[in-house]
C-alpha positions as CSV (number, residue, x, y, z in Angstrom):
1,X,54.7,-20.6,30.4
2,X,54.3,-24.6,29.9
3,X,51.9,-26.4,32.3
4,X,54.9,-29.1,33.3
5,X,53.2,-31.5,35.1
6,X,55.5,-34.9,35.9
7,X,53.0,-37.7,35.0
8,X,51.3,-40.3,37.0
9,X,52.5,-44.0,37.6
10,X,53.1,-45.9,33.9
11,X,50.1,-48.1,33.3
12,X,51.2,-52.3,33.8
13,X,51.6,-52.3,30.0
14,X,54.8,-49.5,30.1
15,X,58.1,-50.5,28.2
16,X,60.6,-52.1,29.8
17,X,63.5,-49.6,31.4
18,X,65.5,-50.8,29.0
19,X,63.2,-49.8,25.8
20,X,62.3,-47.0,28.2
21,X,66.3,-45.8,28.4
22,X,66.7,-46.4,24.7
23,X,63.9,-44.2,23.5
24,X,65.3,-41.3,25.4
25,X,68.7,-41.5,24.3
26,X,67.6,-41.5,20.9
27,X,65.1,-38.4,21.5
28,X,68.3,-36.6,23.0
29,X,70.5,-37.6,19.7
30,X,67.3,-36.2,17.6
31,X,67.5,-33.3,19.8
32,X,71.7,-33.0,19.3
33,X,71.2,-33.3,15.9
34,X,68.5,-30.4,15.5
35,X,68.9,-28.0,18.4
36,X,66.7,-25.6,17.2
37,X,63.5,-27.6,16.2
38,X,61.0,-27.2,19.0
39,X,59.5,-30.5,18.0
40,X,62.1,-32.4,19.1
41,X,62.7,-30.3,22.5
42,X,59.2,-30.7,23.5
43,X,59.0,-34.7,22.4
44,X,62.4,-35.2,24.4
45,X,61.1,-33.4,27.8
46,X,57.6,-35.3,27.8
47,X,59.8,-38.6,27.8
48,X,62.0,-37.5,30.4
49,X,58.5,-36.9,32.1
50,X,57.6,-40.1,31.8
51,X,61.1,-41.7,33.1
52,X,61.0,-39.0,36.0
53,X,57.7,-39.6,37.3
54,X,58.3,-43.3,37.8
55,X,61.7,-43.4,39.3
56,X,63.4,-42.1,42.4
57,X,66.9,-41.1,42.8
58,X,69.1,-39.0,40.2
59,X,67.7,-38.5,36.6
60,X,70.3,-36.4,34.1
61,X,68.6,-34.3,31.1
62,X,70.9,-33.4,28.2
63,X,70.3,-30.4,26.5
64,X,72.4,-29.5,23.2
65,X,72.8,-26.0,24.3
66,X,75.0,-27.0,27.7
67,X,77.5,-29.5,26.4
68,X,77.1,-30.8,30.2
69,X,74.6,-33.2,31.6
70,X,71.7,-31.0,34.4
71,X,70.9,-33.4,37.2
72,X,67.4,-33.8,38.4
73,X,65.5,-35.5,41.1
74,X,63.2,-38.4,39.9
75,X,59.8,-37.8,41.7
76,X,60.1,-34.4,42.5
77,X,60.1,-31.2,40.6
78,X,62.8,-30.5,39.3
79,X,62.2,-31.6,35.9
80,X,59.3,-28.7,36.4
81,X,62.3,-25.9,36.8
82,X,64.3,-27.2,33.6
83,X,61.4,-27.2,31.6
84,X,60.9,-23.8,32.3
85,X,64.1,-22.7,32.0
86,X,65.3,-24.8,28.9
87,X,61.7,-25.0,27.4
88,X,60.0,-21.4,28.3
89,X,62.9,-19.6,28.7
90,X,62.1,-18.1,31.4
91,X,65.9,-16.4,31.7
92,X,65.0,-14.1,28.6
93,X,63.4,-11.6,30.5
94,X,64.2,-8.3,28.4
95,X,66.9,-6.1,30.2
96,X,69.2,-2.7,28.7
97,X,71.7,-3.4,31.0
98,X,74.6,-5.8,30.7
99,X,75.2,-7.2,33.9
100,X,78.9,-7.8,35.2
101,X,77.7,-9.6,38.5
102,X,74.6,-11.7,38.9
103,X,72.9,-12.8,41.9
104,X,70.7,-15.9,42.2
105,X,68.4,-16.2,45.1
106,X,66.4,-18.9,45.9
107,X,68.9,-20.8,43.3
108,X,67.3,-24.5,43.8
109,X,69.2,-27.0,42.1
110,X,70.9,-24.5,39.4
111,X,69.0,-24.2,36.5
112,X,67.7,-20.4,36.6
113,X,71.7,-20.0,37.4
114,X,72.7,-22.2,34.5
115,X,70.6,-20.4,32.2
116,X,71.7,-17.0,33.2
117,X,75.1,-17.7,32.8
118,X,75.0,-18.7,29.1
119,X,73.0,-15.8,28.8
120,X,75.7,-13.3,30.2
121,X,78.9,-15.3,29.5
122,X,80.8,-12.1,30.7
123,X,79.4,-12.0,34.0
124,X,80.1,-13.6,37.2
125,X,77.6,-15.2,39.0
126,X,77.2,-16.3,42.9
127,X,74.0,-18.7,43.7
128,X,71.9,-18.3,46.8
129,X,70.5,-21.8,48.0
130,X,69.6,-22.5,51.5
131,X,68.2,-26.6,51.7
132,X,70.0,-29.2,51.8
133,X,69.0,-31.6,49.0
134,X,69.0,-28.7,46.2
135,X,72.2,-27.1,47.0
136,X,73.6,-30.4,46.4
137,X,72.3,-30.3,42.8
138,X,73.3,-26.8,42.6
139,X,76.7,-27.4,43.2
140,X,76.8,-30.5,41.1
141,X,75.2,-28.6,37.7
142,X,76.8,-25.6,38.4
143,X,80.5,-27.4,38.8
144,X,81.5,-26.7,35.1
145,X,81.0,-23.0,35.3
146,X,84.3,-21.7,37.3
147,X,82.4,-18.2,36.9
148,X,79.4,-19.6,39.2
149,X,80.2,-19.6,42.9
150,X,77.8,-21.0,45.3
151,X,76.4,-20.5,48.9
152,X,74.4,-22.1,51.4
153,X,72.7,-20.0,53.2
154,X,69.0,-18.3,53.4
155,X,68.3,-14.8,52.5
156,X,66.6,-12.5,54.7
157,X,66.0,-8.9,56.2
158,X,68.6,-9.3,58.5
159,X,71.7,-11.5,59.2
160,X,70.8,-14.2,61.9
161,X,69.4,-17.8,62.5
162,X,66.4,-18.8,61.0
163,X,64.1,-22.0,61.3
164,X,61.5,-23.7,58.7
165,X,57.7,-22.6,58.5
166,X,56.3,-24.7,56.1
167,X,57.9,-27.0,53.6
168,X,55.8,-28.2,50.2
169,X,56.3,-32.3,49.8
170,X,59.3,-31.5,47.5
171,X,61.6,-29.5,49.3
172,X,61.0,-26.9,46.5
173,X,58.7,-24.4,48.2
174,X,59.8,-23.5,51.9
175,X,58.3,-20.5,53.8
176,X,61.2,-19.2,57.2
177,X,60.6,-17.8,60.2
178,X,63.1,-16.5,63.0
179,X,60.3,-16.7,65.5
180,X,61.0,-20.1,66.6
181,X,62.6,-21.2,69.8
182,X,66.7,-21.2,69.3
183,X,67.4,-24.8,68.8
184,X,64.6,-24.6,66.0
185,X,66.5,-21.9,63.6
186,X,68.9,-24.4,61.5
187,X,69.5,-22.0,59.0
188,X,72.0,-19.4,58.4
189,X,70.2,-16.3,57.1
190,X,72.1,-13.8,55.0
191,X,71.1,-10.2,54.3
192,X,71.9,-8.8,50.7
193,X,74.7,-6.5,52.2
194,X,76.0,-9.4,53.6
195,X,76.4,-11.8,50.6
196,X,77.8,-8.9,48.7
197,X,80.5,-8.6,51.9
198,X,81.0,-12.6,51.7
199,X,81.6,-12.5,47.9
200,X,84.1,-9.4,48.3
201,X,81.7,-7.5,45.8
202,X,81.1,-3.8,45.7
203,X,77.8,-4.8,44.6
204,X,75.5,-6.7,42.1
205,X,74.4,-5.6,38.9
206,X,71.1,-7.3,38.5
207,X,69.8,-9.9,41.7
208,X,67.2,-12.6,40.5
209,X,64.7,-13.8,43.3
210,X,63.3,-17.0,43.0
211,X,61.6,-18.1,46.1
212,X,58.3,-17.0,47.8
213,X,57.5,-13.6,49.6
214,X,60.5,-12.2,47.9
215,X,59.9,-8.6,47.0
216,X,58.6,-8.2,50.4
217,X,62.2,-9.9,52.5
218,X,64.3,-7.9,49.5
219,X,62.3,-4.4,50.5
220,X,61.7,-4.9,53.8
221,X,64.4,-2.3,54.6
222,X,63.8,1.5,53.1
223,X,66.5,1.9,50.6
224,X,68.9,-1.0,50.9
225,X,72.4,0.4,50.3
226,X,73.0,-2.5,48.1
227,X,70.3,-1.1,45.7
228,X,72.8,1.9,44.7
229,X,74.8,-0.6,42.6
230,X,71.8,-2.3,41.1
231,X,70.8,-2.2,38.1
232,X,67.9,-4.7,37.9
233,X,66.0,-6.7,40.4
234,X,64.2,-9.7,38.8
235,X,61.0,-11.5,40.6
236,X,60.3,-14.9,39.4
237,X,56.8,-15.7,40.5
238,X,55.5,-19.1,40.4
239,X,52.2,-20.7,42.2
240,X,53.4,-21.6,45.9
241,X,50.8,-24.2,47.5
242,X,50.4,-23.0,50.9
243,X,50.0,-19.4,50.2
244,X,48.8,-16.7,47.8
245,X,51.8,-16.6,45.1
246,X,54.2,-13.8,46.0
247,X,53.4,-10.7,45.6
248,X,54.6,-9.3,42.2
249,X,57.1,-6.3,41.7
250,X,54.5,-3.6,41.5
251,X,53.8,0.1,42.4
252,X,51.8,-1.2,45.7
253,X,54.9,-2.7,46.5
254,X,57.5,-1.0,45.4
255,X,55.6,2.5,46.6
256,X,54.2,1.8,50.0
257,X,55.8,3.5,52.9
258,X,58.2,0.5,54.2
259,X,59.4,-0.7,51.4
260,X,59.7,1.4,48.7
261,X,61.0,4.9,50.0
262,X,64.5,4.4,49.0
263,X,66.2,3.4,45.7
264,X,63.2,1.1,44.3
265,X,60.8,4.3,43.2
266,X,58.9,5.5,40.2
267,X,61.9,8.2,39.4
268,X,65.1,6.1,39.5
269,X,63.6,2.2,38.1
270,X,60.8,1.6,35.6
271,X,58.6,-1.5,36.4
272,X,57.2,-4.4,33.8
273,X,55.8,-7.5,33.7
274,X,57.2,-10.4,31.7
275,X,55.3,-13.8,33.1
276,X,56.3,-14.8,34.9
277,X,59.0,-12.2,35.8
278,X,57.9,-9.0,37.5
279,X,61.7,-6.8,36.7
280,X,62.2,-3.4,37.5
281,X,65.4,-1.8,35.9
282,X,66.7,1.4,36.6
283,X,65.7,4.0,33.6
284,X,69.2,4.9,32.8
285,X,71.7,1.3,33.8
286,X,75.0,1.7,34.7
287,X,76.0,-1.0,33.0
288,X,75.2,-0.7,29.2
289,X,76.2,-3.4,26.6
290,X,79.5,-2.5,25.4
291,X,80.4,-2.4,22.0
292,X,83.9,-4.5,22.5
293,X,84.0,-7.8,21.7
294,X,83.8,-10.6,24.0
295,X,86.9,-12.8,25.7
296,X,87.4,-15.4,23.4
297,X,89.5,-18.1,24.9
298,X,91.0,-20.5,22.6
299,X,91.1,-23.6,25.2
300,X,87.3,-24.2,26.7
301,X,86.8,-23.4,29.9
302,X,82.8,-24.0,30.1
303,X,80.6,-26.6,28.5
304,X,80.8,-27.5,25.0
305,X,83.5,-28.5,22.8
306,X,85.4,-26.4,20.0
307,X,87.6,-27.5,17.2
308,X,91.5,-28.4,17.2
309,X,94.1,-29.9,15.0
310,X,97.2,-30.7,15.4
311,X,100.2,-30.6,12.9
312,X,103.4,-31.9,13.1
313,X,103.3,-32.7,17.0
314,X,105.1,-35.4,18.3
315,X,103.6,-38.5,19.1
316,X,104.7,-39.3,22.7
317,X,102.3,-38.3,25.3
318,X,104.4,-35.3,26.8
319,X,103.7,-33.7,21.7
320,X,100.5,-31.8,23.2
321,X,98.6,-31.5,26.2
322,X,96.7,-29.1,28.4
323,X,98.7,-26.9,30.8
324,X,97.7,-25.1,33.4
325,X,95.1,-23.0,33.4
326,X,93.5,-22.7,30.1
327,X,96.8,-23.3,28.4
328,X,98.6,-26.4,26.5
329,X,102.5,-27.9,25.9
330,X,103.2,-28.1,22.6
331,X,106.8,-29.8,22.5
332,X,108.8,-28.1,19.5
333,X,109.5,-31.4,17.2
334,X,113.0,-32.1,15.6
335,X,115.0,-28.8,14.3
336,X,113.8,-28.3,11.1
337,X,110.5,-29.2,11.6
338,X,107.1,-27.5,12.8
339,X,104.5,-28.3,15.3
340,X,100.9,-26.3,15.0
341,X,97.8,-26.2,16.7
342,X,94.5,-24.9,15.0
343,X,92.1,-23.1,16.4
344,X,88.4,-22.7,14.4
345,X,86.6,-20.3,16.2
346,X,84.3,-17.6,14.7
347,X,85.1,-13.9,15.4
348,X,82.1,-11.5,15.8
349,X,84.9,-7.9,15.9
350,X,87.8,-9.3,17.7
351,X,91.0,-7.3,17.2
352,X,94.0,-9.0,18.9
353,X,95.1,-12.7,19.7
354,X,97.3,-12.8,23.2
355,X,99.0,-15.4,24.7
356,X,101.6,-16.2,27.3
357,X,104.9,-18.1,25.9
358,X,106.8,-20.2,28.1
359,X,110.1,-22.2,27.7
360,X,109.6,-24.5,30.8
361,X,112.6,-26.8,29.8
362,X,114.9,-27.0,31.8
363,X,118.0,-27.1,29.6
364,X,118.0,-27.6,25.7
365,X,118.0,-25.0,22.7
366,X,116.1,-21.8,22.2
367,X,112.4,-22.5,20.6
368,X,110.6,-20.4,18.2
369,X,107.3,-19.8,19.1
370,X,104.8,-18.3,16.3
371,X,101.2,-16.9,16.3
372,X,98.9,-16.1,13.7
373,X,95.5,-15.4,12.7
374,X,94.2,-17.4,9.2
375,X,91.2,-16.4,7.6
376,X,88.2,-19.8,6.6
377,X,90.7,-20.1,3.0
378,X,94.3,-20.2,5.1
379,X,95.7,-17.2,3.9
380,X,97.6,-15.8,6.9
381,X,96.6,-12.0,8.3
382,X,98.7,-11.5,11.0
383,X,101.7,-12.9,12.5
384,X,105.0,-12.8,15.3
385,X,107.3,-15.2,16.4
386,X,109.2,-14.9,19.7
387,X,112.5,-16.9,20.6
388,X,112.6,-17.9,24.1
389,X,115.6,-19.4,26.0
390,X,115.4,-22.1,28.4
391,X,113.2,-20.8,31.3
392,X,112.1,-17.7,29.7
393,X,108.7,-16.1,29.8
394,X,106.8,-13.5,27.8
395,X,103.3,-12.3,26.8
396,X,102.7,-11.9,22.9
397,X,99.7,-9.6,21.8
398,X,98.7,-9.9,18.0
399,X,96.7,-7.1,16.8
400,X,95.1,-7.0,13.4
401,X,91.8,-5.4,12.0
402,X,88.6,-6.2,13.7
403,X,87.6,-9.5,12.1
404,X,84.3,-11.0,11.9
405,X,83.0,-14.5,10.7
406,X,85.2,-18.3,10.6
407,X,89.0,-17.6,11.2
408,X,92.2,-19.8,12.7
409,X,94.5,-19.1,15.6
410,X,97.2,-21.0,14.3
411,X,100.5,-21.5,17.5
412,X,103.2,-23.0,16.3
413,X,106.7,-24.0,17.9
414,X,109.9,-25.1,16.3
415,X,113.5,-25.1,17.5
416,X,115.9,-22.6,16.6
417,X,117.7,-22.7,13.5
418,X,121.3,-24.3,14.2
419,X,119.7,-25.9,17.2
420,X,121.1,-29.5,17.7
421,X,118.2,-31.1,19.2
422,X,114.1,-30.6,20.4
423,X,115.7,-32.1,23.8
424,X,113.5,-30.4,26.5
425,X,111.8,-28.0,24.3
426,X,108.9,-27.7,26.7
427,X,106.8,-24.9,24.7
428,X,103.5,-24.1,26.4
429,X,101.1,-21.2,25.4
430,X,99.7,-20.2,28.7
431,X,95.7,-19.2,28.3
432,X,95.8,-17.9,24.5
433,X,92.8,-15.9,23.6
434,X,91.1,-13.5,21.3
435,X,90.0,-10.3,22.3
């Protein structure tokens, strides 16, 4: 794990901001340009150091990898907890399982979340985060993920009100207590069991801790219920400054007679250390990685951008644009003529292309509406067309032969032959997708 220490004031001879600024947006272009060179990621984090630690308010750090901006505070730590998630990886903890739900405590402003979530695009997520200042950056950096949800609320043994210990100068390391007076306990405290209720989830697949004493308020219970469902529990530990660090997922803990009499023993989960995440995952997960492919939606709904072209549409603003959720209008041009969209994606084992087809018009001619797969030289695999009357809905499913490597999702629309006119031929494709 990197030492990440946000320097000191900048000596009387620093640049000027404006230098300053212009050096970092160039290290993040060198980065853009070379994702992979671990060079360039390091040289681009020690200047956002340097900008950080002589600032105050909100700093933004862009990363290739997110296609999104992750806000930080200036002055504070955060840039600490990107580093070590988007520098030491510290989300790449091995695991066998393939978690379907994920959840985050101790979330801070997002980043362990963030990372997780690119890591298991197929999963949904819910992030625990109960201060004030970081579940505002939470909800801001975790915004562009619809799978993320977000909560503001402590986690503890039991569900009550719960005040503040101890705080760290930061706001990033905070120690509770629910043996203060009444008016003292500010915070909403959560149990496990009840998050899971909160969420409407039978239960979590794997639960990452990430704040102190945190083996000791998840096991303070003999066998939660909510460890039945569990595949993995995940410790991050990480030096706290008022305390001993927290103690780490071992047999001590896991074993002794009030905490680990229930689901967490020797038999049913294996324990390992992977600095600095103590994990234990149960010996045979419920939740294997599956050999089918993975949801491949054709308009981006998370970060990052992914090729289109269009052919033939019309001009006017109503030719082609986004509909819905995850879908798009693409107005069928004059009879005679053809209007396509192009999707480049690459296939890893993908077997089918489905869409919804819609004629919202509400008067006109009939509209063709086509869908095919191309492979990288154009030739055409697979292909249907549907013809839709005014107000008419349908869902098309395309199957062909698992295909791997760069294809096309080509949609097309045109009018129906004999029709007179493209008058309200409102054709939309409603949240197309590989699978």
């Amino acid at each position: 794990m990197t030492d990440f220490v946000l320097p000191g004031p900048p000596p009387a001879a620093a640049q000027p901001p404006s230098a300053e600024l212009l050096a970092l947006h160039e290290a993040a272009g060198r980065l853009l340009g070379a994702p992979a060179d671990a060079g360039l990621r390091r040289a681009y984090f020690g200047l956002l150091a340097r900008f950080a630690g002589s600032r105050t308010g909100l700093g933004h750090a862009l990363l290739p990898e997110l296609g999104h901006p992750l806000a930080f505070r200036c002055a504070a730590p955060d840039l600490a907890a990107i580093a070590r998630c988007f520098l030491d990886d510290v989300a790449a903890f091995p695991l066998r399982c393939e978690p379907r739900r994920i959840l985050v405590l101790g979330a801070g402003g997002g980043y362990l979340t963030v990372a997780l979530a690119r890591r298991f695009p197929q999963a949904d997520l819910a992030a625990v985060e109960p201060l004030a200042p970081l579940l505002r950056l939470l909800a801001q950096n975790t915004a562009p993920y619809p799978r993320i949800r977000t909560i503001g609320a402590a986690v503890w043994h039991s569900a009550s009100r719960i005040g503040l210990m101890r705080e760290d100068a930061t706001g990033w390391s905070a120690r509770f207590t629910d043996r203060l007076p009444l008016e003292a306990r500010r915070f909403r405290a959560l149990t496990v069991t009840s998050l899971l209720e909160m969420l409407g989830w039978t239960g979590a697949d794997l639960i990452v801790a990430d704040f102190p004493a945190a083996a000791e308020t998840l096991l303070a219970v003999p066998g939660p219920a909510w460890a039945a469902a569990l595949d993995a529990l995940a410790i991050v530990r990480h030096p706290e400054p008022f305390a001993e660090p927290p103690a780490p997922l071992d047999a001590a803990t896991l074993d002794a007679p009030h905490l680990g009499t229930g689901e967490f023993t020797v038999i049913t989960h294996a324990r390992e250390r992977h600095a600095p995440v103590d994990v234990a995952e149960r010996r045979a997960p419920r939740h294997l990685p599956v050999a089918a492919p993975r949801h491949l939606p054709l308009i981006q709904e998370e970060p990052g951008t992914a090729p289109l072209r269009l052919e033939g549409a019309l001009r006017e603003p109503w030719g082609f644009f986004l509909a819905g959720d995850g879908g798009f209008q693409l107005h069928a041009p004059a009879p005679g003529e053809t209007a396509r969209a192009l999707f480049a994606r690459t296939l890893a084992g993908q077997s089918r292309l489905e869409t919804g087809l819609a004629h919202a018009g509400p008067g006109g001619g009939r509209i063709r509406f086509t869908v095919a797969l191309e492979n990288a030289a154009g030739e055409t695999l697979a292909g249907e067309t549907r013809t839709l009357a005014p107000g008419a809905t349908q869902r098309l499913v395309l199957g062909f032969a698992p295909a791997s490597g760069p294809h096309r999702a080509v949609l097309a629309t045109a009018m129906e032959e004999g029709a007179a006119s493209n008058a309200y031929a409102w054709a939309r494709f409603l949240a197309p997708a590989f699978g």
